[in-house]
Each structure stands twice: as C-alpha cells, then as structure tokens.
C-alpha positions as CSV (number, residue, x, y, z in Angstrom):
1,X,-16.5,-45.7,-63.2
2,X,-15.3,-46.3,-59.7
3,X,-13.0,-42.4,-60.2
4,X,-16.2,-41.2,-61.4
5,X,-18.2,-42.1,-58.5
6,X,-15.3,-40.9,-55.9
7,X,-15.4,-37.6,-57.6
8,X,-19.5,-37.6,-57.3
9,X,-19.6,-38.5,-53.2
10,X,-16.4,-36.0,-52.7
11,X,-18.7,-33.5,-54.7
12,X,-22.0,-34.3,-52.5
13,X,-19.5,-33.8,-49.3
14,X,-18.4,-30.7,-50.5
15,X,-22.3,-29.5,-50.8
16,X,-23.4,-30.4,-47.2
17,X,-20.1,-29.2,-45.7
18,X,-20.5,-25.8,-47.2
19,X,-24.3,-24.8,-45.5
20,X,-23.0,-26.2,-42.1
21,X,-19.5,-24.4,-42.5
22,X,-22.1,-21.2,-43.4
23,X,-24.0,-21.9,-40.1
24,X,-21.1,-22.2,-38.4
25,X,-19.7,-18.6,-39.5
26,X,-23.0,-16.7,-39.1
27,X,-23.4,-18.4,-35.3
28,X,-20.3,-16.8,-34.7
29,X,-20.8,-13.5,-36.4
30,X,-21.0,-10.6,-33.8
31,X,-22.7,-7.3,-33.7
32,X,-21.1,-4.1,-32.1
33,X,-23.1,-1.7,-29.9
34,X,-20.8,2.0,-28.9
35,X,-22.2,5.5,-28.2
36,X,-20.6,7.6,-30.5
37,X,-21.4,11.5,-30.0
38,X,-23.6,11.0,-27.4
39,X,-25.3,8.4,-29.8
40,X,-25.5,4.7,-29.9
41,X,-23.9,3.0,-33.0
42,X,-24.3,-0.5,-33.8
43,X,-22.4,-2.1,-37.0
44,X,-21.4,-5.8,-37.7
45,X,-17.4,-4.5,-37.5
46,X,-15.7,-2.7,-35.1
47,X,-14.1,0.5,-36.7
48,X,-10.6,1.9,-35.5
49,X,-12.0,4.5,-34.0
50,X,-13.9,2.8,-31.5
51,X,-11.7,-0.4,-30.7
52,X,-10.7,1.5,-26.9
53,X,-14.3,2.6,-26.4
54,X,-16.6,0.8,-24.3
55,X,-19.1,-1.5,-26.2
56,X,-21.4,-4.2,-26.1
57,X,-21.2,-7.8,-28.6
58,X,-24.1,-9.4,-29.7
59,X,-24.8,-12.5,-31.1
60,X,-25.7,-12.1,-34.5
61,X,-27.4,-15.2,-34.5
62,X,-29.7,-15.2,-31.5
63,X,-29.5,-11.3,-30.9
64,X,-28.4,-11.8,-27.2
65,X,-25.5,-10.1,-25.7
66,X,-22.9,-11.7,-24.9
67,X,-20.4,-9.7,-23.8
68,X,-19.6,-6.3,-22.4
69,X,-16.4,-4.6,-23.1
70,X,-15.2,-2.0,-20.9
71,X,-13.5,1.2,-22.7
72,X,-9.4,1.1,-22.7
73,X,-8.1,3.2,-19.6
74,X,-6.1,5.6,-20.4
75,X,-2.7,5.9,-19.1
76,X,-3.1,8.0,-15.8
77,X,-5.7,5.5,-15.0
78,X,-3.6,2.4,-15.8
79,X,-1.2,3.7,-13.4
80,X,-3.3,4.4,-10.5
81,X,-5.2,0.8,-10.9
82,X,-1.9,-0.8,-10.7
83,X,-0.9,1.8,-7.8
84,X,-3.9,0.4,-6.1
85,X,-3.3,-3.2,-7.1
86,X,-0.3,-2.8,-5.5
87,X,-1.6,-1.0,-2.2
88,X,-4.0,-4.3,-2.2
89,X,-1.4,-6.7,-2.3
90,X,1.2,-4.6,0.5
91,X,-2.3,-4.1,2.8
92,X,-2.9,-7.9,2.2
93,X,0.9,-8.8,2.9
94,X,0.7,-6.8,5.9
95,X,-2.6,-8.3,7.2
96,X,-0.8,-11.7,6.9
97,X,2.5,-10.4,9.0
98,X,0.1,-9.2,11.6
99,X,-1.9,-12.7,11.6
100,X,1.5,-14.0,11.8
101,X,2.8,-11.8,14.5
102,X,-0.3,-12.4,16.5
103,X,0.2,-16.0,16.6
104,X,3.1,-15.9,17.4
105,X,2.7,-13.2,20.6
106,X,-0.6,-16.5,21.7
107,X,2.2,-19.0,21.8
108,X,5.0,-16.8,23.3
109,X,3.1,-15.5,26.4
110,X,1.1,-18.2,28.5
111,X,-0.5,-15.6,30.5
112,X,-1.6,-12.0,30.2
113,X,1.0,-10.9,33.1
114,X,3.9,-12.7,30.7
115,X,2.8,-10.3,28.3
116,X,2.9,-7.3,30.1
117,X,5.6,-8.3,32.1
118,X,7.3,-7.8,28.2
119,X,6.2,-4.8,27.3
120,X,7.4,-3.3,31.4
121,X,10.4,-4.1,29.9
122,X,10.4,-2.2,27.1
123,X,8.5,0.7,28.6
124,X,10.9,1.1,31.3
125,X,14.0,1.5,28.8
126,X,11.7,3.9,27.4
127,X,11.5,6.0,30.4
128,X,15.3,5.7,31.5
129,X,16.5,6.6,28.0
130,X,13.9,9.8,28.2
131,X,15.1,11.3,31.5
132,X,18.5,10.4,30.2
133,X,18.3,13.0,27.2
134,X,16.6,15.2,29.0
135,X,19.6,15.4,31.8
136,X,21.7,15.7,29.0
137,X,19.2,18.5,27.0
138,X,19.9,20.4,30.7
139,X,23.9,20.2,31.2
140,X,24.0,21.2,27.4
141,X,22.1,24.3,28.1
142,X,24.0,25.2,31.5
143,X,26.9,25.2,28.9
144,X,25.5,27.3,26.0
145,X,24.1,29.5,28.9
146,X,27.7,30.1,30.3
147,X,29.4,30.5,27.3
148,X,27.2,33.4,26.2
149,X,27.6,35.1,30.0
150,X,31.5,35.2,28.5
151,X,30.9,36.7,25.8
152,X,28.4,39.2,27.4
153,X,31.4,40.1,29.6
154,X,33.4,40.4,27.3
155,X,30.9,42.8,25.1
156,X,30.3,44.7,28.6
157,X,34.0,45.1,28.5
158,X,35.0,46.9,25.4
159,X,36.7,43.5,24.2
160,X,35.6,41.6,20.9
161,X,34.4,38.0,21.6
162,X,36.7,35.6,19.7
163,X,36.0,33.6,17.0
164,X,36.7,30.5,19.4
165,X,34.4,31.5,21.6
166,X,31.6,32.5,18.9
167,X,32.4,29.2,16.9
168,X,31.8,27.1,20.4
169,X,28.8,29.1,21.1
170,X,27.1,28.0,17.9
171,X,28.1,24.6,17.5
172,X,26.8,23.7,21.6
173,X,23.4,25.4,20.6
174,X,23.0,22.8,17.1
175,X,23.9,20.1,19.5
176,X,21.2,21.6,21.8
177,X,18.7,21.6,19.0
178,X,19.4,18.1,18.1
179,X,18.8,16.5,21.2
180,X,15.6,18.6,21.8
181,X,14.7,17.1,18.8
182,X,16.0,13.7,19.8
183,X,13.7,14.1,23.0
184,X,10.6,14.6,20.7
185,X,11.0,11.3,19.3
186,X,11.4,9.5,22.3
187,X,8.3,10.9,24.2
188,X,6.8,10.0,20.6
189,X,8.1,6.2,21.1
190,X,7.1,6.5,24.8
191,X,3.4,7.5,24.3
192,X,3.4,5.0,21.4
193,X,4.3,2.1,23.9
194,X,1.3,2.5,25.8
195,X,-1.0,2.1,23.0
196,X,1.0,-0.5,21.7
197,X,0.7,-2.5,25.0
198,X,-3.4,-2.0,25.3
199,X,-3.2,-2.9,21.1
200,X,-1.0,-6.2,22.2
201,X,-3.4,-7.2,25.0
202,X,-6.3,-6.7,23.0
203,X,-5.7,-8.8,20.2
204,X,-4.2,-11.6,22.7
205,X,-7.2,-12.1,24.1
206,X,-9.0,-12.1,21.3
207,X,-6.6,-15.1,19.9
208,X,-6.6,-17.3,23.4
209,X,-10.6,-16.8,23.4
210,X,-10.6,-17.9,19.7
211,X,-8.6,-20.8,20.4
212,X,-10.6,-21.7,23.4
213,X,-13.8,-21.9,21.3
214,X,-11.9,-23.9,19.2
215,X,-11.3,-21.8,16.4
C-alpha cells in the first residue's frame, strides 16, 4: 500500500509540475518583428534569412517589447567601427599624455618667466641652427655657381667639359637641393616653436589658476 501511495503523490507532482513548467515556457516564448521587402513580418521563430537583419522581440506573454536587435554590420562596416574604436582609444590615450604632460610642465616651472625662460632656449637653437643652413645653402651655391662658369669656359672654348667636372657639377646641386629642403623644415620647426610657446603658456595658466581654486 505504502508503494502505491508513493506512486500516487509522485503522480499528483508530476500533474502540478507540468502547467507551471507550461507557464514557464510560454512566459519565455518570444515573438519576432523584421521588415522584409519593405514589409514588416512578425513570426514566433526567427528564419535564416533574417537572423542578421535588424528586429524587434516581444514577449509572447505580455506582448511588450523587450528587446531591439540591431541588423549584423557587414564587413566594411565592422572594420571602420573598430577603425574608429581604435581612433577613440589613441585620441583618449593622447588626451591622457597631454593631462600628464601638463602637470608635469605646473610642477616643473614655478613662474611664467621659468617657462619662457625654457622655451628662449629652445627657440634660440632654433634660430642659430637656421642661419647656420642657410650660410651653408649660400657657400654651396657660390660652388655650384663656379663650377658651371668652368664649364661655360670651357664650352666658350671649343673644349668638352669632363666627365669630372659634369659629375661634380651635379652631385653639389643634389646637395644644394637637400639643404634647401633641410632649411624648409627648420623654418617649419621655427614657426612651430612660437605657437608651441603661446600653446605652453596658455595651458599653464590655466593649470596654476585651477590649482589655486583648488581644483
């Protein structure tokens, strides 16, 4: 009797468990919302077709949504969001240097004048190493120039100019070149250094008045 009455309760378990397992399911049970040809398709499974494609889920029990699916990039997109994530992150880095940097430049200088007294520095190694190139830019052409009166004079005078001279001709005008080119940069780095300086002061003072306000 006592086996027959087990089997009986295990039996009335199995009965209640089986609704609430039931509610259980159909609370979980979801709808799917796409547009499909310009229409919008709804279905209680989501075919293969439209698994990348931008959707909505519903609850099939209370009808709410509760969730929205973005479609699946494709993969030009995928690799210009992480191209961007990873701008983000080297803009963010670089923020953080500067922070850094700035702190730094607050605790370094006491004054204003120790600050600019820093940058004189640099500014004037600037300007020495500019008027030195551009000495040198001038003897370089005073040779080139000579070189071609010889073999001008030696056109003038019926005689062939040798390959020596042609080959030194050309190689002091590529040297010529590159130091013009050399020159460029350093009036680049020169005109850079002022704006660098004002740039410097600006966010110094910026920093000490923070700091002074306490914050």
């Amino acid at each position: 009797m006592k086996a027959i009455h087990t089997l009986i309760a295990g039996a009335a378990l199995l009965a209640l468990a089986a609704p609430l397992a039931s509610a259980q399911d159909a609370s979980k049970k979801k709808l799917y919302c796409w547009n499909e040809g310009g229409r919008k398709v709804c279905g209680d499974a989501l075919p293969a077709h439209a698994v990348d494609s931008a959707r909505t889920e519903i609850s099939a029990k209370s009808g709410m949504a509760t969730a929205q699916v973005d479609r699946a990039l494709s993969a030009e997109e995928r690799a210009a969001a992480e191209q961007a994530a990873r701008a983000a992150r080297s803009a963010a880095m670089a923020a953080e240097a500067q922070k850094r940097r700035d702190r730094a430049m607050a605790e370094s200088y006491a004054t204003e004048e120790d600050l600019r007294k820093s940058f004189q520095e640099r500014i004037v190694l600037l300007d020495e190493t500019v008027k030195a190139s551009q000495l040198g830019i001038e003897g370089r052409r005073q040779t080139v120039l000579s070189l071609l009166r010889k073999a001008g004079e030696a056109e003038l005078n019926g005689k062939p100019v040798g390959s020596g001279l042609a080959e030194n001709i050309r190689g002091q005008h590529d040297e010529l070149l590159h130091q013009q080119d050399v020159l460029k940069q350093q009036v680049l780095e020169r005109s850079l250094a002022d704006q660098d300086l004002a740039t410097a002061l600006e966010r110094y003072n910026a920093l000490k008045a923070k700091n002074a306000a306490g914050g």
